[in-house]
N, C-alpha and C positions, 0 to 999 in steps of 0.2 A: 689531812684530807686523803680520800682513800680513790686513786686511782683504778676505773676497769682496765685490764688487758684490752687490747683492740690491737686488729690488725692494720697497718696503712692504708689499705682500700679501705673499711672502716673509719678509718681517722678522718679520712679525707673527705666522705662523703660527710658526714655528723660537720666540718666543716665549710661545706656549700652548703647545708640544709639553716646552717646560723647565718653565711651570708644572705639568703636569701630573705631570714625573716629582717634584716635592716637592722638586726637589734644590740644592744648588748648581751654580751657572753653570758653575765648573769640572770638571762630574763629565759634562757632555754635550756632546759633541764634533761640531762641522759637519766633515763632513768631503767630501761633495759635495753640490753642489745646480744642477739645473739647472732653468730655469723658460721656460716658453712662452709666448707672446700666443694667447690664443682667445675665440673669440667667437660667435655664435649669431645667430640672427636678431636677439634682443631681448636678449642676454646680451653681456658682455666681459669679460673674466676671463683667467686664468693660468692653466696647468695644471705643478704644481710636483713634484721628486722630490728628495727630502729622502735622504742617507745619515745616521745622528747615530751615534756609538760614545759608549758608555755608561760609564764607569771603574768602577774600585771593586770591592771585597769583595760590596758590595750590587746590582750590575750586574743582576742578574737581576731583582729586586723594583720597582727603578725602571723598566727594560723594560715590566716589568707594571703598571704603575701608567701609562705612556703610553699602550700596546696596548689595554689590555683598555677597550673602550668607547669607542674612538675612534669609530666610525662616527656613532656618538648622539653623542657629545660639541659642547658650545657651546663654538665660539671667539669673544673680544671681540677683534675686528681691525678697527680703526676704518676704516670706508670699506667694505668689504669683507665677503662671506659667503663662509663656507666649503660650498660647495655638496657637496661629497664628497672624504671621506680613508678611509684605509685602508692598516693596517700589509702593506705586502706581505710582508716576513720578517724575521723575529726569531728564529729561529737560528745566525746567523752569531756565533760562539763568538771571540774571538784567543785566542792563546796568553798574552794577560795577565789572563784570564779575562774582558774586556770585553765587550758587544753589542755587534752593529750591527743598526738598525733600518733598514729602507727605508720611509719614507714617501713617499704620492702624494693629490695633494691637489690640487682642481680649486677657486679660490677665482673670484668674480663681484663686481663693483664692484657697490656699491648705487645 
């Protein structure tokens, strides 16, 4: 199995986004991810864009259990705040009835 590179803020956030759906590890699929250096005056941080496809009969309800309240949601990412996420779309449907969700997600070392 062929592992992506990812960085810790990366890792961490891909998992809160699988806590969140309730599910098993198998049922949410990385399928791109690319991730930024950014930084701020007083800030330094990531700026990340998540693809994850969703499997299952239940693909829908898991979706919705990610999405819905992300933007309020707390993530525990040791080192790291999640400054701002946001599903950008959740209707990419496959023909095996799966999601794909696009996550974007701006994370700042503490």
């Amino acid at each position: 199995m062929m592992r992506l590179p990812m960085s810790p803020a990366a890792s961490g956030l891909l998992r809160e986004l699988i806590r969140r759906g309730r599910c098993g590890r198998d049922r949410i699929l990385l399928t791109e991810l690319t991730s930024n250096e950014w930084q701020s005056l007083t800030f330094v941080g990531e700026r990340h864009r998540l693809l994850i496809r969703i499997t299952g009969p239940d693909a829908a309800s898991i979706a919705d259990l990610i999405a819905t309240g992300l933007e309020e949601a707390d993530f525990n990412i040791s080192g790291q705040i999640v400054a701002d996420v946001r599903c950008e779309d959740k209707s990419q449907i496959g023909p095996d009835g799966s999601i794909t969700l696009v996550i974007e997600a701006l994370t700042v070392e503490e």
